[in-house]
N, C-alpha and C positions, 0 to 999 in steps of 0.2 A: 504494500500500500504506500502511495506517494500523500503527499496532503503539501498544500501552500499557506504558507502564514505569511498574512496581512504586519507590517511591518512598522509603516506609518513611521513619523520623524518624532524624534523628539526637541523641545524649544532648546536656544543655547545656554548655559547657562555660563555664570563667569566660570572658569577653569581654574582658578585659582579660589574658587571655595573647597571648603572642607567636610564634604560629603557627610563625616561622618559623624563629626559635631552637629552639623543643620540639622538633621536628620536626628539625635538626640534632644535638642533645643526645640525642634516644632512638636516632637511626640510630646513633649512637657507641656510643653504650652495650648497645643490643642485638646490636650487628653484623651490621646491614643495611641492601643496598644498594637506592634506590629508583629503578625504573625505570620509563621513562614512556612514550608516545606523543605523537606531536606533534597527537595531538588533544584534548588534555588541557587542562585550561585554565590561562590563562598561569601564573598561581602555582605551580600544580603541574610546569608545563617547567621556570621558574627554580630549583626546590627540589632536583630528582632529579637523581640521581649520575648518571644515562646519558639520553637522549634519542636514539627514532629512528621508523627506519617497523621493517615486520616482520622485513623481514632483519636491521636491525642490533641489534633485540632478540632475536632466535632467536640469534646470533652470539653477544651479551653475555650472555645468559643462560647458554650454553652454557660460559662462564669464569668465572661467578660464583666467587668462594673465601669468600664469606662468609658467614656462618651462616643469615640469613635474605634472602628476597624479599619485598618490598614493590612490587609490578607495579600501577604507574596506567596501568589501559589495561581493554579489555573481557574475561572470564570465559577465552575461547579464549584470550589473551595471556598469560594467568596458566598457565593449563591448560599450557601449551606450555612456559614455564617448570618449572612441575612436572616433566613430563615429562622436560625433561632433566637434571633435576637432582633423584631421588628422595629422596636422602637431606637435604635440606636442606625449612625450614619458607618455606613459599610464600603470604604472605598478598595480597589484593585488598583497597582501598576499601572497596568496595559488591560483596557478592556478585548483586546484583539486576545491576550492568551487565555483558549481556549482549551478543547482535549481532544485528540480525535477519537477517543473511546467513547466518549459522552454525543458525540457526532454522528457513531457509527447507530445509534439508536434513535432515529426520529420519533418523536411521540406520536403521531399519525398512525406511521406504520407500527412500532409497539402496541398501541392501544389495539388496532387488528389486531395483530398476533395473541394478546391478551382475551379476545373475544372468543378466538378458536379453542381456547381452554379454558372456558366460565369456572371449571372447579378447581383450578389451580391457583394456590397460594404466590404472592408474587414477591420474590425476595429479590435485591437490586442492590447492586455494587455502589458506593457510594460516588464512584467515579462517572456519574450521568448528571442529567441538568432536573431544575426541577419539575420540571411538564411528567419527567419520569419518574421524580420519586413520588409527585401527586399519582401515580398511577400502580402505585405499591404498595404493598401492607408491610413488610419490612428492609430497611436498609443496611448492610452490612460493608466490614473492610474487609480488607486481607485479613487484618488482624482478626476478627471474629467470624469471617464466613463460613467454619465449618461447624465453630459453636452456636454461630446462627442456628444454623440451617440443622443441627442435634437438636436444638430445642424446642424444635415444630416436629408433633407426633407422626409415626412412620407411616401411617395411611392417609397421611396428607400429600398431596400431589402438589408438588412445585414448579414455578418457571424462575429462573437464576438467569441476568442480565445483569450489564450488557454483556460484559466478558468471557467468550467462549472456552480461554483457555483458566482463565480463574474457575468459571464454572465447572467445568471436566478434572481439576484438580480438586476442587471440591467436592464433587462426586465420589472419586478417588476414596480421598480420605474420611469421607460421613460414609461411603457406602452406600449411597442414596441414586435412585435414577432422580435425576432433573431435567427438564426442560429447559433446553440452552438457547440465548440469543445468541446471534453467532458474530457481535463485535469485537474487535479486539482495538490494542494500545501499538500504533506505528513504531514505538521504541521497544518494548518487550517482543512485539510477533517479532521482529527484524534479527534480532540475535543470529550468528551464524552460527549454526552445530558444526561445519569444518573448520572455524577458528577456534572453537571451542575447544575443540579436539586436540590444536595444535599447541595452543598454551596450555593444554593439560600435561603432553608430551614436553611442552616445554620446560615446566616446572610440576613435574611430577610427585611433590611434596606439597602442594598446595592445593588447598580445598576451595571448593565450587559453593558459592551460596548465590540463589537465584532468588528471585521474586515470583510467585504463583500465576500471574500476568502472561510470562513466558508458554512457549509451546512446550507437550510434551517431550519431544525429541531433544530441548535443551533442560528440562528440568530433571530428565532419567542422567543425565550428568552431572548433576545436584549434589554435593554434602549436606546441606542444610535447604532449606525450603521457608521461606518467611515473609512477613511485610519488612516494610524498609524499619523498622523500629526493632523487630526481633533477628533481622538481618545484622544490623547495630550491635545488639545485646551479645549474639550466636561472637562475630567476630573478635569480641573484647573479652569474652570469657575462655573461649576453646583457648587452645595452649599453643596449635598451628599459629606462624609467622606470616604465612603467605596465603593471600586468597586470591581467587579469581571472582570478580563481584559484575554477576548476571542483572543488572539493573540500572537505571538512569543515573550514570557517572556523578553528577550529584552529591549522592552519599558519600562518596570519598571523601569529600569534605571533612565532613564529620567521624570517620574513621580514625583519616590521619592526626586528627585535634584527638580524639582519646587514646589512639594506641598510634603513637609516632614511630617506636620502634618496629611496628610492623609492616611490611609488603603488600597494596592492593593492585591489582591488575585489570582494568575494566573490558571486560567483554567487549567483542566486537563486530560490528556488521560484514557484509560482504561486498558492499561500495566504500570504495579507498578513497571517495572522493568528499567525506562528508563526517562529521563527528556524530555517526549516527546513536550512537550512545545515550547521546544529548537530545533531550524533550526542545523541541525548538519553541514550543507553546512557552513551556517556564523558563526557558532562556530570553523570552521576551521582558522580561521584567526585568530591571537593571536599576543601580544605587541615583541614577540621573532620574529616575522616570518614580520609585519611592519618596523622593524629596519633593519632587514635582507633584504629586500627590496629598501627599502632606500639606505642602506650602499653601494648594489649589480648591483642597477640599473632593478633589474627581481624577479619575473616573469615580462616578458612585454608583452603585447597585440598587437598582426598583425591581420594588416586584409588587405585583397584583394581591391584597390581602389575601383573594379566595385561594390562590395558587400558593401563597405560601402558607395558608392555614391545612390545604390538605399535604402540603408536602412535610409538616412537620410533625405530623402525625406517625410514621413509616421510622423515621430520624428518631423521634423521643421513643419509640420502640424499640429501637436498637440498644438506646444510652440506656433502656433501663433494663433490657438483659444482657448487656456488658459490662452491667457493676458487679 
């Protein structure tokens, strides 16, 4: 899968500011807190007051007390924020960083597909927009889509979206037939199982940890299996030096800052022409375009009351059997 992201300029700003003072100075003064993804690139991890995967920004959001959001992460992360916090101002980066996973499920056509199974329960990846989590009864991450999806009785029939390769791993391991939407994420499908193969040979002491995201043909070469958070946890604990890290290069970031003496090695695509690694959606966000935000008050996120009253229904169902 190809996808083009909208790119748009950003204004000039003096070059001889200090990013990352401004940027501390306006959070104060406007009171707001910045939250990020660890796919974000490194300036923007070290800057933001919270740092996580999905769960532990759907969690943090959900206690914000402070007057605004500033969500460095992709359009649904923002979205999701909103959502649970309607009276509070929700701004984005880049309103252009979007997901192509959350893409690859229009609500039109889900909504059909959802009509061809009236008896199925519909659990949905938190990585979609909200047209689809109003059109859900529960939302899940990485991190809890197998304890989701245990927690709903076994003669319950399900549909698991958008992710067809999170779905099928999660079948996997609940053991469960589901009904799969058959979206995926252009940085996880894209992994190349022959380079995989080759850093494996290349360093043959070092373990493989992937993201669930992945196909199976990359995750059968897997040591570990995780969201980016237990991904995290897996790397600083095990005793191995060297990893190969199946996920949006990103995370390394955050690797390197807890275990410096260790070895990461980012997975890699089969186009030499391109940092396919890299989510070009959250690479769209940058410490010029945060400030700018800040300083501007926008991009800001709306949303329709009705749309975000059913979409947070599916959400608060997840946060309360993931405590």
């Amino acid at each position: 899968m190809t996808v083009s992201v909208a790119t748009g300029s950003t204004p000039r700003i003096d070059p001889g500011l200090d990013l990352f003072e401004e940027i501390e100075r306006l959070k104060k003064e406007t009171d707001t807190i910045l939250l990020a993804h660890y796919y974000q690139e490194g300036d923007i991890q070290d800057i933001a007051d919270f740092i996580g995967d999905s769960l532990d920004l759907a969690r943090r959001a959900q206690a914000v007390t402070h007057k605004r959001i500033l969500f460095a992460g992709v359009h649904f992360m923002a979205e999701t924020a909103k959502i649970l916090n309607p009276s509070k101002t929700v701004l984005i980066p880049d309103m252009a960083a979007g997901c192509s996973l959350a893409d690859s499920c229009p609500p039109d056509a889900f909504a059909a597909f959802k009509a061809k199974h009236p008896d199925h329960l519909v659990v949905s990846y938190i990585n979609c927009t909200a047209e689809i989590k109003a059109l859900s009864d529960i939302i899940c991450t990485s991190t809890n889509a197998v304890d989701i999806v245990n927690s709903i009785p076994a003669e319950q029939p399900i549909i698991f979206a958008p992710d067809r390769f999170l779905g099928a791993w999660v079948q996997k391991k609940a053991q469960r037939d589901l009904v799969l939407w058959q979206g995926s994420c252009i940085v996880h499908e894209n992994f190349s199982h022959k380079k995989l193969i080759e850093l494996k040979v290349a360093h043959p002491a070092a373990k493989v940890v992937a993201h669930p995201e992945c196909p199976p043909d990359i995750l059968d070469e897997a040591d570990f299996i995780g969201s980016t958070r237990k991904i995290l946890n897996f790397v600083s604990d095990d005793a191995c030096d060297t990893f190969i890290v199946v996920t949006e290069a990103g995370i390394i970031h955050q690797m390197k800052k807890n275990e410096p003496e260790k070895t990461f090695i980012p997975a890699l695509n089969d186009d030499e022409t391109c940092s396919c690694n890299e989510c070009p959606f959250m690479k769209l966000n940058t410490m010029e375009k945060v400030y700018l935000a800040l300083r501007d008050g926008a991009p800001e996120i709306h949303m329709e009351e009705s749309l975000r009253a059913r979409a947070e229904l599916p959400l608060l169902e997840m946060l309360k059997r993931s405590k």
